[in-house]
C-alpha positions in Angstrom: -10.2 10.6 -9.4 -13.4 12.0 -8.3 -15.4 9.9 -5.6 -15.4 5.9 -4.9 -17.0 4.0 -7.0 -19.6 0.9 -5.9 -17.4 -2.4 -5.0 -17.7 -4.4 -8.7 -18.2 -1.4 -10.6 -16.7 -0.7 -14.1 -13.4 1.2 -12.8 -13.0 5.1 -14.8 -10.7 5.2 -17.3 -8.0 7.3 -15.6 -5.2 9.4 -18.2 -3.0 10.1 -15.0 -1.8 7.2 -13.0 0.8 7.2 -9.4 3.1 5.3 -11.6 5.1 4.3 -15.3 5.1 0.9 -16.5 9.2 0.8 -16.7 10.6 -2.4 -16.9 12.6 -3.5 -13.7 15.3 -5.7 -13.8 14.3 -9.0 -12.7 17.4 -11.1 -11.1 17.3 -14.8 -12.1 17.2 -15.6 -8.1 14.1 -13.3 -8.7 12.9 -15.1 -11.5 12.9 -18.5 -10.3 11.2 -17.4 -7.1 8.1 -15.6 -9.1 7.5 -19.1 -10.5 7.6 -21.4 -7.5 5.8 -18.8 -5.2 4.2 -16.5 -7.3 0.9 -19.0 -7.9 0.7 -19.4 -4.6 1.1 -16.2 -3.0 0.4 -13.5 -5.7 -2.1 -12.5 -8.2 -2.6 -10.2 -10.8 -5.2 -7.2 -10.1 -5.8 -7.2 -13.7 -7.5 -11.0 -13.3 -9.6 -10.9 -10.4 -13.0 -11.6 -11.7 -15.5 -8.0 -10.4 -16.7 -8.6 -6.9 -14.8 -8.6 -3.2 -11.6 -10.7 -3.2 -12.0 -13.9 -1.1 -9.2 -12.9 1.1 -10.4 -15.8 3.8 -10.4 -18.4 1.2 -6.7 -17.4 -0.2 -5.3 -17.0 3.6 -7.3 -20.6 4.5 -8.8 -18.0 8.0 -10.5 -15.6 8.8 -8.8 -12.5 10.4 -8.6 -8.5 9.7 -7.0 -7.8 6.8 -4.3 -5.0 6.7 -3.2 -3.6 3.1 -0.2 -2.1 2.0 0.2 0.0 -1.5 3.7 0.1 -2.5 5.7 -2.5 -0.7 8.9 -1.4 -2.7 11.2 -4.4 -2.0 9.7 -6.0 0.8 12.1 -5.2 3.9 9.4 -3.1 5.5 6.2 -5.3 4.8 7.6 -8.5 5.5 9.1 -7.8 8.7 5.9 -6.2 10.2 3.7 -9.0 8.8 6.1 -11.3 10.6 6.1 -9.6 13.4 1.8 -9.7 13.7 1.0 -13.2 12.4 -2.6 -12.6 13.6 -3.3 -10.4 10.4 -3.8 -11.1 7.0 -1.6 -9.0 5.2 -2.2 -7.8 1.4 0.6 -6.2 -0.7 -0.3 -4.3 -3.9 2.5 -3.2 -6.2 3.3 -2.7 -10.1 6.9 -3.9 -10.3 7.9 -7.8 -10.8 11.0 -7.4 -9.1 9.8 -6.1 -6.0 7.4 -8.1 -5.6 9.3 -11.6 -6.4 12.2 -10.0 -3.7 9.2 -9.7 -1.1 8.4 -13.4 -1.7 12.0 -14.3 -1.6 11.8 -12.3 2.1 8.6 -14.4 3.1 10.0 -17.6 2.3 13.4 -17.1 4.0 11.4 -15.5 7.2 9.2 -18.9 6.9 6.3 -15.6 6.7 2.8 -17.4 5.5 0.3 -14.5 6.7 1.2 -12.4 3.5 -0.6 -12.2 -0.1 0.9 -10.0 -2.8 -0.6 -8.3 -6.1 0.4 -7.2 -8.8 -1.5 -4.2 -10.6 -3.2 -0.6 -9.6 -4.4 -0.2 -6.3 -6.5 2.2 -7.3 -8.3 -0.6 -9.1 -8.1 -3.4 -6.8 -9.6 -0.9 -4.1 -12.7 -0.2 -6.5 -13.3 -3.2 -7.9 -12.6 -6.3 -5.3 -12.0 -4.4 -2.1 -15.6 -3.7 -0.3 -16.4 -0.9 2.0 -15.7 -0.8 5.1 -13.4 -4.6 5.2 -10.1 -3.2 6.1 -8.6 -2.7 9.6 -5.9 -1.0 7.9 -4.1 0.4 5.1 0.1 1.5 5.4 1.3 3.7 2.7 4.7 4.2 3.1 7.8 6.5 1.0 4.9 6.7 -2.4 7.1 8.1 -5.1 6.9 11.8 -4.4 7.1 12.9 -8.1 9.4 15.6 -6.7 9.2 17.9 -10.4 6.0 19.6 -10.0 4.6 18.9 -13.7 4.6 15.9 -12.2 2.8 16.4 -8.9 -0.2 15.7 -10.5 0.9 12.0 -10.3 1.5 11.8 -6.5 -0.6 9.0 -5.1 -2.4 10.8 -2.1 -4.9 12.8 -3.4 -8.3 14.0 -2.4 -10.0 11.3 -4.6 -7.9 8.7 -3.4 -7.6 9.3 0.2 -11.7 9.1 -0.1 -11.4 5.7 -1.8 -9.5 4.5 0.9 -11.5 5.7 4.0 -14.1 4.6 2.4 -12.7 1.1 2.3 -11.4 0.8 6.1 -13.9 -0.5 9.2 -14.5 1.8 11.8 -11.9 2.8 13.9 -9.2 1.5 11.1 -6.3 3.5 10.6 -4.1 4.7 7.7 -1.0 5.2 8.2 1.4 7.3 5.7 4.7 8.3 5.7 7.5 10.1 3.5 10.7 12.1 3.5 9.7 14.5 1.3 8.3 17.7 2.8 6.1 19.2 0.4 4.6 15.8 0.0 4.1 15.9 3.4 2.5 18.4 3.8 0.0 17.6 1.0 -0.8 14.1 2.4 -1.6 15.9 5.9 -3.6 18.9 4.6 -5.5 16.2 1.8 -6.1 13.7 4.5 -7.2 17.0 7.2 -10.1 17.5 4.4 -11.3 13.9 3.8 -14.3 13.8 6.4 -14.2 9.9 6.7 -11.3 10.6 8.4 -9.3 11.8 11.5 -6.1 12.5 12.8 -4.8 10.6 15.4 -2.0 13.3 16.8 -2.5 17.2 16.5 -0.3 17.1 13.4 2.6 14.5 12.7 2.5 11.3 14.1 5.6 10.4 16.5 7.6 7.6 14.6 6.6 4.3 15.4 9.5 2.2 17.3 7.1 -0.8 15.0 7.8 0.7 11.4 11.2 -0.9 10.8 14.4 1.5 9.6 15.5 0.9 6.1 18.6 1.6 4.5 16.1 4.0 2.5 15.2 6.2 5.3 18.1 5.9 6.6 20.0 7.1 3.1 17.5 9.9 2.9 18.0 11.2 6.4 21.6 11.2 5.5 20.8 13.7 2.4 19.0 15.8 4.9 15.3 14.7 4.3 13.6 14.4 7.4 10.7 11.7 7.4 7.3 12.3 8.2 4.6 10.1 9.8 1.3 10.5 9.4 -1.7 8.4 11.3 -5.4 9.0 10.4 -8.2 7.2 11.4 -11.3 6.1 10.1 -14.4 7.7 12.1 
């Protein structure tokens, strides 16, 4: 990536993408809940029509609108959007099964302040997500891409980080995290150079007691990979 493009733009053609298109088994308790809740409370990035997503008219309010890249399976973003019904609360991911478990999630939590889609974030933020409309953006445990051929595919890049700042309302905050600690150390040194941005600590962020534990942390804490916060916000 190079720098944001207009809101409604023709998005670049990009060789190098965050992610691979591998299947993902889908459960049949997954499957059944993509088609009673997926035309409600998903879309595909892939068929917004150009332009700024109507997230008032697909929440039925207005309110700020935090977004979250990478939900994984939903444990995370469903328990914080339950826990701030006042938001509006976006989830973009590539992988069906993830996102029909984070449906299955919201329905059991009776949850109705989250929206999910399904495609490149790196899209949906150029093409339907206008400047400056966010109050926040959470990007948590991105796939590190620990072989470094492959570090080329890690999500938090200088061109990216820019898109997203560029994205956020005043005062907005992104906040990142991982348990990997060269990654960690790029996201803090990429987002140190984005001047959009600022960080909200001297250097890592104290955890959150509000960013829930998963069995994911947890497991990689276990292995001896220490997680890092990070907390940036927009100036």
């Amino acid at each position: 990536m190079d720098t944001p493009s207009d809101i409604a733009g023709t998005p670049r053609h990009r060789t190098v993408v965050s992610f691979v298109n591998r299947g993902g088994r889908v459960t049949v308790g997954q499957a059944r809940a993509w088609d009673r809740l997926w035309p409600t409370l998903g879309r595909d990035v892939t068929s917004l029509p150009p332009g700024a997503l109507d997230v008032d008219g697909w929440f039925g309010r207005p309110a700020p609108v935090i977004l979250e890249i990478g939900p994984g399976m939903g444990e995370t973003t469903a328990a914080l959007a339950q826990a701030d019904p006042s938001v509006n609360h976006l989830a973009v991911d590539v992988y069906q099964a993830g996102l029909a478990q984070l449906m299955m999630r919201a329905e059991a939590m009776g949850i109705d302040n989250l929206r999910l889609l399904r495609g490149d974030a790196v899209v949906l933020l150029e093409r339907n997500v206008p400047p400056g409309s966010l109050a926040g953006v959470r990007i948590f445990y991105p796939d590190p891409w620990p072989k470094k051929k492959h570090h080329k595919r890690r999500l938090v890049r200088p061109g990216f980080m820019a898109l997203v700042a560029s994205r956020l309302e005043p005062g907005a905050r992104v906040h990142l995290a991982t348990d990997w600690a060269d990654y960690a150390e790029q996201m803090l040194a990429v987002c140190e150079a984005e001047p959009l941005l600022r960080n909200v600590h001297a250097s890592w962020a104290p955890r959150p007691r509000w960013r829930p534990r998963t069995k994911f942390e947890s497991r990689a804490e276990e292995e001896g990979r220490v997680s890092r916060d990070l907390i940036f916000e927009r100036v």
